[in-house]
C-alpha positions in Angstrom: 106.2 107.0 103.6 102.4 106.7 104.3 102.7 103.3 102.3 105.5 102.0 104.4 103.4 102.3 107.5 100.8 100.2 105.8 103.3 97.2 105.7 104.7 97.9 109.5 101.0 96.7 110.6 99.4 93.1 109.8 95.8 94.0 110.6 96.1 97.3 107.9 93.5 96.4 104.9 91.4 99.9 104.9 92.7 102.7 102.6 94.7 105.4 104.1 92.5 107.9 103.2 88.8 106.9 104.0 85.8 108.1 101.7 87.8 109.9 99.5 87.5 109.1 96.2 90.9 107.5 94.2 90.6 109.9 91.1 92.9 112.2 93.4 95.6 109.5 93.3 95.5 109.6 89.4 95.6 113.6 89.5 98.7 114.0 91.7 100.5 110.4 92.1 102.2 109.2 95.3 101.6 111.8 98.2 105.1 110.6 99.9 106.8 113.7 98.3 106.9 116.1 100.8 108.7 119.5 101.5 111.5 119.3 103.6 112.7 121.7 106.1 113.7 125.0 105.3 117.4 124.1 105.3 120.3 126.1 103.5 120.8 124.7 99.7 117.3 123.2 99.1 117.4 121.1 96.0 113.8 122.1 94.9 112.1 125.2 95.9 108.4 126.1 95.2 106.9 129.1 96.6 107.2 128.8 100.8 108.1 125.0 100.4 111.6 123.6 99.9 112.6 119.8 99.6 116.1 120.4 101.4 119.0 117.8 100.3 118.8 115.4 103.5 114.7 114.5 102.3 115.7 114.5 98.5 118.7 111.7 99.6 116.0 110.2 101.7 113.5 110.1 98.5 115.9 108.6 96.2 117.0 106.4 98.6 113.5 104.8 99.2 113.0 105.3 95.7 115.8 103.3 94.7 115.4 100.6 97.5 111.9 100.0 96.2 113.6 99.1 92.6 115.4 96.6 94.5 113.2 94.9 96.1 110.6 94.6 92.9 113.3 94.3 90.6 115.6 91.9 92.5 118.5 93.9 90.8 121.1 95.6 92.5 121.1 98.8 91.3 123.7 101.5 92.7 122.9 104.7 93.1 125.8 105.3 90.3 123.8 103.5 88.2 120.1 105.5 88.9 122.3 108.6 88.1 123.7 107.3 84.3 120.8 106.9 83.8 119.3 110.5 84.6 117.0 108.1 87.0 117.5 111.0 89.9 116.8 114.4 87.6 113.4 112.4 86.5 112.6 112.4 90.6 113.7 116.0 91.3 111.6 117.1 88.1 108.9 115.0 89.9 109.1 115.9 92.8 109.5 119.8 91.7 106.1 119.7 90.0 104.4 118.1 93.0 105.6 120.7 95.4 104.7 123.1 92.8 101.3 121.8 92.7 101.1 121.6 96.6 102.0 125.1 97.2 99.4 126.3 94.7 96.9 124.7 96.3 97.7 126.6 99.7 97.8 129.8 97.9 94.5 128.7 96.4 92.8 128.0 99.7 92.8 124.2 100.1 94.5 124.1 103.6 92.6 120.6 105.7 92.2 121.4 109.4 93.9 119.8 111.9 91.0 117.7 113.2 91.0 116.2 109.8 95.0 115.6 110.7 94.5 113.9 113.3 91.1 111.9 112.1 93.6 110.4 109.2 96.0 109.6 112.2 93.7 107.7 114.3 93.4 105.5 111.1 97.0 103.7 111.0 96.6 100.9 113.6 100.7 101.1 113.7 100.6 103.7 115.8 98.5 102.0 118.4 99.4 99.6 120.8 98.2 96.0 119.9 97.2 94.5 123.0 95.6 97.8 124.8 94.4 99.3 121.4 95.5 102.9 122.6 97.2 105.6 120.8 101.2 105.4 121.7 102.5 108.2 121.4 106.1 106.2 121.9 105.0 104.1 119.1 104.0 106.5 116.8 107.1 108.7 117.4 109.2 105.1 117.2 107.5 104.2 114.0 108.3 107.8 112.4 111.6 107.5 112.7 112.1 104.2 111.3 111.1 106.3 108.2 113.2 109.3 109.2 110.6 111.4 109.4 109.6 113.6 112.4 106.0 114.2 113.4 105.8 117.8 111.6 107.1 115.9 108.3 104.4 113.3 108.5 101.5 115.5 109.2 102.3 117.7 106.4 102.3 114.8 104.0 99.0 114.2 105.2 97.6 117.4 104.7 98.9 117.3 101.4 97.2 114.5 100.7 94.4 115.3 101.8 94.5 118.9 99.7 95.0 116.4 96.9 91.9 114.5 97.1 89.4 117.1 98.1 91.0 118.8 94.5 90.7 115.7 92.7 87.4 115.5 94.0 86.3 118.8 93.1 87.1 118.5 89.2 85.2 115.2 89.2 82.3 116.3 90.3 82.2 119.0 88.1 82.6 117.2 85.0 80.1 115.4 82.8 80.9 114.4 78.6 78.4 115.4 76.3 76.0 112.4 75.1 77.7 111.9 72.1 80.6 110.3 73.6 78.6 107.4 74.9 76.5 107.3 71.7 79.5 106.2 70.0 81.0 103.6 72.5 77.3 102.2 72.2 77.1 102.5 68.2 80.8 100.4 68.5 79.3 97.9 71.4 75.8 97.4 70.2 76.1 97.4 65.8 75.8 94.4 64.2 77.5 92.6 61.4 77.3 90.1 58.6 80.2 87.8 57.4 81.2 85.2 55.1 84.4 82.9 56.3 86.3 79.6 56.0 89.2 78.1 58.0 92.8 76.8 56.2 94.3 74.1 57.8 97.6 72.8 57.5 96.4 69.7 55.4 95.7 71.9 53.1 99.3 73.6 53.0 100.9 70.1 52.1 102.8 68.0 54.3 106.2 69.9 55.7 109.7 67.7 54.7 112.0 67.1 57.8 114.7 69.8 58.2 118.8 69.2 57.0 121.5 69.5 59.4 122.4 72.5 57.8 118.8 74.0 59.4 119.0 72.6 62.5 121.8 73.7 63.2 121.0 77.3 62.2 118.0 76.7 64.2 119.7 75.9 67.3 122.4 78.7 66.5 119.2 81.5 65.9 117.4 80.1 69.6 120.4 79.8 71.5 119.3 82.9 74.3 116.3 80.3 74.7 117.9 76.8 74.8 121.1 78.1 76.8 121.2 76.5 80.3 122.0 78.8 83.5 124.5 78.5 85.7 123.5 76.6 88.3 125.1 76.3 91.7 125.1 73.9 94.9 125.6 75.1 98.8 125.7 73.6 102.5 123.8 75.9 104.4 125.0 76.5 108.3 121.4 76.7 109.8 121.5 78.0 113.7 118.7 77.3 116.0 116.4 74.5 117.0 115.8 71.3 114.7 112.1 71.6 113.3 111.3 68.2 115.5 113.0 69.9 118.9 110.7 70.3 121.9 109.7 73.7 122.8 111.7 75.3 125.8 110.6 75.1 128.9 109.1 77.7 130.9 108.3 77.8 134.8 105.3 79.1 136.5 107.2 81.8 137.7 108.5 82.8 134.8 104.9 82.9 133.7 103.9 85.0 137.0 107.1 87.3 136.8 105.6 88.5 132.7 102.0 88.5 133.6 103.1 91.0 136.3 105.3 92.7 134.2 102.5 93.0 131.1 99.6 92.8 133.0 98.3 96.5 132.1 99.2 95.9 128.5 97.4 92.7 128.8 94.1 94.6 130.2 91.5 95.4 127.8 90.3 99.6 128.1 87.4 100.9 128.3 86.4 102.2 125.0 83.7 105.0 124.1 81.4 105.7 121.1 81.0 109.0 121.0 80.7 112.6 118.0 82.4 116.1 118.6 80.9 119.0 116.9 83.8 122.0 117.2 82.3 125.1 116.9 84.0 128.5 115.7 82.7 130.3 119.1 80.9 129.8 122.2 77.7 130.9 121.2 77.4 128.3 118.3 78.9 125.8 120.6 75.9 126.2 123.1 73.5 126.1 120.1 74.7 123.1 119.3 74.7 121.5 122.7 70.6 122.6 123.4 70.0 121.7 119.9 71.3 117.8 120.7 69.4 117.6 124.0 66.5 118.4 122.3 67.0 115.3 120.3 68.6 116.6 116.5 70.8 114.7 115.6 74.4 115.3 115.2 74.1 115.4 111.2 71.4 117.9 111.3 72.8 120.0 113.9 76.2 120.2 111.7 74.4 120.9 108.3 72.4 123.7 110.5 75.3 125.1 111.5 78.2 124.2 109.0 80.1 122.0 110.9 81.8 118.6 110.1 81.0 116.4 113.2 83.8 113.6 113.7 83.0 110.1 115.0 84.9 107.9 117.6 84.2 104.2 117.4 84.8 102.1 120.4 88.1 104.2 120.8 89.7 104.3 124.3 91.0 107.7 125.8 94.5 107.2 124.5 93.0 107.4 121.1 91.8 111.0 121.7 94.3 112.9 121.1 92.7 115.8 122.0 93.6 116.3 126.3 90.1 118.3 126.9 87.7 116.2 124.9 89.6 112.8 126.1 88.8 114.0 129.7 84.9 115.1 129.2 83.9 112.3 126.9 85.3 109.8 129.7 83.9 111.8 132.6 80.1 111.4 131.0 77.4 108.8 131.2 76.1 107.3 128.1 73.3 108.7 126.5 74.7 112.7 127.9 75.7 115.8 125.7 78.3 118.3 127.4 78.5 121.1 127.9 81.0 122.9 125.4 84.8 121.9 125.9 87.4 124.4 125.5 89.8 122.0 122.7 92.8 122.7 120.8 90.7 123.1 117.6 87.9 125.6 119.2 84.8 125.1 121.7 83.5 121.4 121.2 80.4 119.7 122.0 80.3 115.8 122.9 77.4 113.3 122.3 78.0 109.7 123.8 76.4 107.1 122.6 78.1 104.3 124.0 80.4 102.4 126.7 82.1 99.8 126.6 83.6 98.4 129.9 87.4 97.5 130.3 88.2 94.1 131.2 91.4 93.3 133.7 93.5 91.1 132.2 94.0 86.9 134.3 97.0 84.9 134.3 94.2 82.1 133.0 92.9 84.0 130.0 97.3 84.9 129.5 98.8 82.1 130.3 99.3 81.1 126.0 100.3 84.2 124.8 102.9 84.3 127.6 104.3 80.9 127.5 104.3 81.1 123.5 106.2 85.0 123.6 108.9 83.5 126.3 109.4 80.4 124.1 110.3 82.8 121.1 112.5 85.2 123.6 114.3 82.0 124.7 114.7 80.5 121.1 116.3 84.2 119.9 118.1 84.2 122.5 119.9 80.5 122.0 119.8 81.2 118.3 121.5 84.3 119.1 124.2 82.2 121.6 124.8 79.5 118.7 125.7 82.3 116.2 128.2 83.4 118.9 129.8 80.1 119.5 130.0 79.6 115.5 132.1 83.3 115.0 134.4 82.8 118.0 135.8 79.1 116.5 135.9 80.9 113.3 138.0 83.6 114.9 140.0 81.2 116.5 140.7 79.2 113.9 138.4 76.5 113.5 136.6 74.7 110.4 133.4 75.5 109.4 132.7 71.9 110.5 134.0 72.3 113.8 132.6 76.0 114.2 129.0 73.9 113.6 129.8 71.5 115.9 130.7 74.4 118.5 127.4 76.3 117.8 125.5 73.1 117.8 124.2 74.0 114.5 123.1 72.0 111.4 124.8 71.7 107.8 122.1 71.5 105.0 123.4 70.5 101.5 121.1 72.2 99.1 119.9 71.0 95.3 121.2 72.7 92.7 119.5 76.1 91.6 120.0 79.2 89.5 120.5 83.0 90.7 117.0 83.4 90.2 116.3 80.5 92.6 114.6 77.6 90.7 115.7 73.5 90.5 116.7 72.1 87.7 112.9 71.2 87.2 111.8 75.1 86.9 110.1 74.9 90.6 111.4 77.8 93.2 113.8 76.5 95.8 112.3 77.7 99.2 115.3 79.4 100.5 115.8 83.1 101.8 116.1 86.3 99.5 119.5 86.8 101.1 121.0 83.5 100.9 120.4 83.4 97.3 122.2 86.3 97.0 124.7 85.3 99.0 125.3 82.1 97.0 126.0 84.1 93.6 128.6 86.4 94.9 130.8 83.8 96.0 133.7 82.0 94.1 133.6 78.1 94.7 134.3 77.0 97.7 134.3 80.4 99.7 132.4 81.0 102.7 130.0 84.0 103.6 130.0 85.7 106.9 126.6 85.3 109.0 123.8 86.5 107.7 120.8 88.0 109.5 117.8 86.6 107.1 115.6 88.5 110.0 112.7 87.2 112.1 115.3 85.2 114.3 117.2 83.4 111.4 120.6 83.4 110.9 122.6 81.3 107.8 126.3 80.4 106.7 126.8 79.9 103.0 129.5 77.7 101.3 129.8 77.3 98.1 130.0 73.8 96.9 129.7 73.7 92.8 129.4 75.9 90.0 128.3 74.7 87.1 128.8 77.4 84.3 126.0 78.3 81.8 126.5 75.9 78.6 124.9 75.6 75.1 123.7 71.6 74.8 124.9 70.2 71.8 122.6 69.3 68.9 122.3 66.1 69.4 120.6 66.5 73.0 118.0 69.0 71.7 117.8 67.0 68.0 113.9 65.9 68.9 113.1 69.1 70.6 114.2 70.9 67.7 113.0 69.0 65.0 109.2 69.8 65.9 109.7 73.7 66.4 111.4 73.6 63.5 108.6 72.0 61.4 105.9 73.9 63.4 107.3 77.1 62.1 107.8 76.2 58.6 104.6 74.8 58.9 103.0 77.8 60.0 104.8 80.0 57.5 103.2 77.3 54.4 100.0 78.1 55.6 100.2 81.8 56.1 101.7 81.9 52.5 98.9 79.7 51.5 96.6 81.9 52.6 97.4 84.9 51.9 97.5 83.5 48.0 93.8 82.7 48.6 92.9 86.1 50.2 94.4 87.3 47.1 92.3 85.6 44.4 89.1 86.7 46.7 90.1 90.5 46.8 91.2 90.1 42.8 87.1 89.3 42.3 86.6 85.8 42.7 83.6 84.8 44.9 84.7 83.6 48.9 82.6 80.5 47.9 84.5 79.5 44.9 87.8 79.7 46.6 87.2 78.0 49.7 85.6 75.0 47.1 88.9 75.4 45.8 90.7 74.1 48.7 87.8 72.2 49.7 86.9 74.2 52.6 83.5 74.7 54.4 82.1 78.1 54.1 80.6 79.5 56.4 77.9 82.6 56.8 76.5 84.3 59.9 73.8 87.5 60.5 73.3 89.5 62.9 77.0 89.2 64.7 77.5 91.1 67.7 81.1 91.6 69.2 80.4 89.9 72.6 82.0 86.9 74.7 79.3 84.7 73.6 79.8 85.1 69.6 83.5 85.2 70.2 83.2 81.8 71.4 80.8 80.4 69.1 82.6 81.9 65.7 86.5 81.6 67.1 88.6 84.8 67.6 90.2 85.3 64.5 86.8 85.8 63.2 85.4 88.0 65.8 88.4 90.2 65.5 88.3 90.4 61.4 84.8 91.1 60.9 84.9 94.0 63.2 88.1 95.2 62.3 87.2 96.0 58.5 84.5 97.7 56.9 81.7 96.4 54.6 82.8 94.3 51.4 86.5 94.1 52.6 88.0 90.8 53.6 89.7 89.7 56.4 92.7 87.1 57.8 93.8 85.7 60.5 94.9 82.9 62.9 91.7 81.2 64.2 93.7 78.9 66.5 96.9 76.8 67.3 98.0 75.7 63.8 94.6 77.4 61.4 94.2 80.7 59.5 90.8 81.9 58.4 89.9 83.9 55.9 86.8 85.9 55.6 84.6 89.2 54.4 82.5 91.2 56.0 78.8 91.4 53.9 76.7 94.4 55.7 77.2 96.6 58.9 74.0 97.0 60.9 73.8 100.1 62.7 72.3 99.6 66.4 68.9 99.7 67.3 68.1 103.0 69.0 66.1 102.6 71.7 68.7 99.7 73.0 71.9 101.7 72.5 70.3 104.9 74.2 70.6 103.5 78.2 74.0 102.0 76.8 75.5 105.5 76.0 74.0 107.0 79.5 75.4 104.2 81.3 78.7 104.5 79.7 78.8 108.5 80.9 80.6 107.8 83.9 83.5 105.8 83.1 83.9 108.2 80.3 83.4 111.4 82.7 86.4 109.6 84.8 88.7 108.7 81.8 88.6 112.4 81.3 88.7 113.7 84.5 92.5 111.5 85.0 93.4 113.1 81.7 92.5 116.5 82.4 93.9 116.0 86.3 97.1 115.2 85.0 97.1 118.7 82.9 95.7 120.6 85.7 98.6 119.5 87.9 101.2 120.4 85.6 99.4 123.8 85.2 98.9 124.6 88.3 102.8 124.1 89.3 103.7 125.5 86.4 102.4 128.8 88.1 104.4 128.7 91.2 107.7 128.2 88.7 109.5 125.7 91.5 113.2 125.4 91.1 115.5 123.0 90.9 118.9 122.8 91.9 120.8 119.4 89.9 124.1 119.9 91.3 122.6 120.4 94.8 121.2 117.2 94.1 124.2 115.2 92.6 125.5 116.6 96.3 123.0 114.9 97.7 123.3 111.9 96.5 127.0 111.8 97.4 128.4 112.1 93.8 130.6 114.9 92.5 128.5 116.7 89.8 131.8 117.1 87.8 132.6 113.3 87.9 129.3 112.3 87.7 128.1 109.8 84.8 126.7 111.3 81.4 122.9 110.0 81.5 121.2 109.1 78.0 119.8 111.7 76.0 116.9 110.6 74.6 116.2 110.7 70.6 114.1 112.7 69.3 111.1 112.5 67.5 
C-alpha cells in the first residue's frame, strides 16, 4: 500500500507522514489495512466498515508476496493456510478495523485538506520532468496496487487518525521519578571485585583424538561440513555486447522528440504561497485584513483556530484545489486575496513567492533525448532478438542455432549453489530469477525466456549437477582434528574451573586458590559498568561482577580460549547528586517504553468495543481454497 508507493519513486527519502511522531506506528502497526467496499459477504466487519473478500485476497496476497521476496522461499498460499498464516491476518486485520471505527465514533475524523496535504507528499504521483500533480499518474500508480482513489484516501485518513491518537496518549503520559531513580541506581553504582583468569596451560595439555572420535565428530557436524549441490549453466543473453557502440540517432529524430516532449521538458512556474480556510465568510475576511495589516499567517491561525497549510515552490497542477489554484496564480507576490470560495470552505491566500517557468531548448535537451531514444532503440532490438530466438525454437532449431538467429550471446557460468554463491562463498552476480530458474530444472533442460525486467531477457540450460555429498574423513582429517581438540580443550578448562570456583565458595580465600594454580590475582574499586571498564577489565568480568551480589563469586569466559573466576567484595550505592539528572534524563525514553506498551493495550481495547467480526470460511473463499478441504493449521501448545 502506502509503502509500495515509496519504492515506485527514486527521489522518496521523507517519511510518509511528516511531523508526526512514530509512537503511532508502534500503537497501531502498518496502516495498509483498510476497509473494503461494502460488498455482499465481507470477511471482517467492524461497526460501518467491512474488509469485503476481493481486499482481504488482495492483503494476503501482498502479504504473502512480501514473504517471498524477504524470505526467497516459495511459499504457496496452501502453505500460508496450514499454517493458520491467513486467520493470524484476518484476526489482524479485524482488530485494526475495529480500532479504526472506534476512533470515528470517538471523533478523530482528519479533514480533507489534511488528505490532500499527505498527497501532495508522494513525488510518484507527480510528473518528473514538469514537477506537477498527474492526475493520470496518480490514478495509473493506484491501480498498480489495485486500489481506487477512495481506497487510498481512506487509508490515509486512517493513518492519520492513528498518529494524532498515538500522539495524544504520549503526550499525556509522564513515569513517576522512581522509575528513572532505579535505571540510575543500576547505571551509576559502583562495585568492588576480586578476580583471576584460567588458561588452558593450566588445564593440561589435550591428547590427539582416535579414529573412533573423529569419526563421531564428523558424523555429529555433518549438517555443517555437508557440501551443497552445486550446479553449472550457459546463459542465452539477448541484447548488445557491453563493448557495442551506442545506436545511432539522427537530428531529426532528436527534433521529432523535442517536439513531441517539449512541454514536459519545460520547467513551470511554481509559487510559494499559505491558505487559511475559514469556517464562514465573516472569519475569512478577518483573516484577510488581519494579513494586510502585517500578522502573520501563524498568528492570524492561533487567533482564529485555524491550521494554515503551506505550498513550497509548487506549480498549479500541484493544487488540487480548482479555486485556490486559479487565485494563487492570478496574484502578484507579496498580495493577500480576497476570500476564495474552495471545496473545503472560504480560503484566504498569502504569496510570498514566484518563481518563473523556464521553456525548455533542444540545446539544454539534446542528452536526455539522445540517451532516452538510445534505450527505446536497445529495448526495442533486445525485444527483436528474443523474437528471432522463439520463432527457431518453434521451428525447430537448436538452442545454438536459435542464438545464432537472435544474434545473441551464450555465457557458461561457474558453478554455484541455489542460494547463489561460488565455490569460494562469494555471491555470483546473476539475476533473482535466473537462479531460480537454474534449480527447477533437471540436467540438461532448457527454460523458456525469461523477462528478468528493466530490458533483460535470459535462456537457461542446465549444464551439471553436482549432488550434495558428505567429504570423507580423510579430506576434512586436519580440519577436524583442531575443532576437535578446541572443544575438548574448552570443556578441560570449564571443568577446571568450575573445581576451583568450588573450593573458593566451600571457604577457601580467592588468593589462595588462584596461588594454587599459579594465577595472578587481581583487585579493582570503584568499578562502574561502562564501555571504558569493560574494556580495561575484559567482559567476562564486567558481566560477573554486576551480575551477582556482594560476597558471591562469579565465572565465566574472559575470551577465545580463558575462563575467569572472580567475587564481588562491596556494592557502592551511587552518589546522589550525580544519579539525580540521570533519572530525569532517563524519563523520556521510559515515558515512551510505556506509552508503546500501553498503545498496544489501548488498541486492543478500543476494538474490542466495536466487537468486529470475522467470517473464516468467507475467507478460505477468498483465498480460493474450499474451507472443507482446506489444510488443518497447528494448534499451538499450551502453556
Amino acid at each position: 500500500m502506502i509503502s509500495s508507493f515509496r519504492k515506485l519513486s527514486k527521489s522518496w527519502v521523507a517519511p510518509i507522514i511528516v511531523g508526526l511522531i512514530a509512537l503511532s506506528f508502534v500503537i497501531v502497526g502498518t496502516t495498509d489495512f483498510l476497509g473494503g467496499g461494502s460488498r455482499s459477504g465481507p470477511v471482517i466487519k467492524a461497526g460501518s466498515r467491512e474488509v469485503s473478500q476481493t481486499d482481504y485476497r488482495r492483503i494476503v496476497d501482498q502479504q504473502l508476496q512480501n514473504y517471498r521476496e524477504q524470505s526467497g522461499q516459495s511459499v504457496t498460499m496452501q502453505d500460508l493456510v496450514a499454517q493458520g498464516g491467513h486467520i493470524q491476518i484476518l484476526d489482524g486485520l479485524a482488530e485494526t478495523e475495529g480500532f479504526f471505527a472506534w476512533a470515528w465514533r470517538a471523533g478523530l475524523r482528519p479533514g480533507a485538506e489534511l488528505i490532500a496535504q499527505q498527497i501532495r507528499e508522494f513525488p510518484v504521483f507527480f510528473n518528473q520532468i514538469t514537477g506537477q500533480f498527474d492526475r493520470a499518474q496518480y490514478a495509473q500508480a493506484l491501480a498498480a496496487q489495485n486500489l481506487t482513489e477512495a481506497q487510498f484516501e481512506q487509508e490515509i485518513r486512517d493513518q492519520l487518525a492513528a498518529n494524532h491518537y498515538g500522539a495524544a496518549l504520549y503526550a499525556g503520559l509522564r513515569v513517576p521519578r522512581i522509575y528513572g531513580a532505579a535505571l540510575a541506581a543500576q547505571a551509576l553504582h559502583t562495585r568492588d571485585g576480586s578476580w583471576f583468569v584460567v588458561t588452558p596451560a593450566m588445564a593440561g595439555e589435550t591428547p590427539a583424538p582416535t579414529e573412533e572420535q573423529l569419526q563421531a565428530f564428523l558424523t555429529e557436524n555433518a549438517d555443517q561440513l555437508r557440501q551443497p549441490e552445486f550446479r553449472t549453466i550457459s546463459l542465452v543473453v539477448f541484447g548488445p555486447a557491453p563493448d557495442a557502440a551506442p545506436p545511432s540517432v539522427t537530428d531529426a529524430q532528436i527534433q521529432e522528440r523535442f517536439e513531441f516532449r517539449r512541454d514536459s521538458l519545460s520547467q513551470p512556474e511554481t509559487r510559494t504561497f499559505t491558505t487559511l480556510t475559514a469556517r464562514d465568510a465573516e472569519t475569512a475576511a478577518a483573516v484577510a485584513a488581519a494579513l494586510r495589516a502585517g500578522q502573520s499567517p501563524a498568528q492570524v491561525a492561533e487567533a482564529n483556530d485555524i491550521q494554515p497549510v503551506e505550498y513550497d515552490n509548487r506549480p498549479r497542477s500541484a493544487v488540487t484545489d480548482p479555486a485556490v489554484a486559479a487565485a494563487a496564480f492570478g496574484m502578484q507576490a507579496g498580495q493577500v486575496s480576497d476570500p476564495v470560495a474552495s471545496g473545503l470552505g472560504q480560503t484566504v491566500i498569502q504569496l510570498r513567492a514566484v518563481t518563473p517557468g523556464q521553456a525548455a531548448t533542444l540545446e539544454n535537451s539534446r542528452e536526455a533525448i539522445v540517451a532516452e531514444l538510445r534505450e527505446e532503440a536497445v529495448r526495442g532490438a533486445t525485444y527483436n532478438s528474443v523474437e528471432r530466438f522463439e520463432q527457431s525454437r518453434q521451428d525447430g532449431g537448436s538452442l545454438a542455432e536459435a542464438v545464432e538467429a537472435a544474434g545473441a550471446r551464450i555465457i557458461d557460468l561457474p558453478p554455484f549453489t541455489e542460494d547463489g554463491r561460488l565455490p569460494n562463498g562469494q555471491p555470483l552476480n546473476a539475476p533473482q530469477p535466473v537462479l531460480r530458474n537454474a534449480f527447477t530444472l533437471e540436467e540438461g533442460g532448457e527454460s523458456d525466456v525469461i523477462d528478468a525486467g528493466q530490458g533483460q531477457y535470459f535462456v537457461v540450460r542446465v549444464n551439471e549437477v553436482r549432488a550434495a555429498t558428505m567429504p570423507e574423513l580423510d579430506e576434512v582429517r586436519d580440519f577436524l582434528t583442531q575443532r576437535w581438540m578446541q572443544r575438548e580443550t574448552s570443556r578441560r578448562l570449564a571443568a577446571l574451573t568450575d573445581q576451583l570456583a568450588g573450593r573458593i565458595r566451600g571457604g577457601e580465600s580467592i588468593a589462595e586458590v588462584a596461588a594454587s594454580v599459579n594465577a595472578q590475582l587481581t583487585t579493582r574499586t570503584g568499578l562502574q559498568q561502562t564501555e571504558d571498564v569493560q574494556e580495561q577489565v575484559g567482559q567476562g568480568v564486567l558481566r560477573g561482577l554486576f551480575s551477582q551480589g556482594a560476597d558471591q563469586v562469579f565465572t565465566g569466559q574472559q575470551d577465545q580460549g580463558s575462563f575467569v573466576i572472580g567475587r564481588v567484595d562491596r556494592v557502592r550505592a551511587p552518589v546522589a547528586t550525580l544519579a539525580a539528572p540521570v533519572a530525569e534524563q532517563a524519563r523520556p525514553r521510559l515515558t515512551m517504553q510505556l506509552a508503546e506498551a500501553l498503545g498496544q493495550d489501548a488498541r486492543a481495547a478500543a476494538s474490542r468495543a466495536i466487537e468486529p467480526r470475522t467470517w473464516p470460511e468467507r475467507a478460505l473463499n477468498a483465498l480460493g481454497i474450499d474451507p472443507s478441504q482446506a489444510p488443518t493449521a497447528p494448534v499451538a501448545e499450551q502453556e
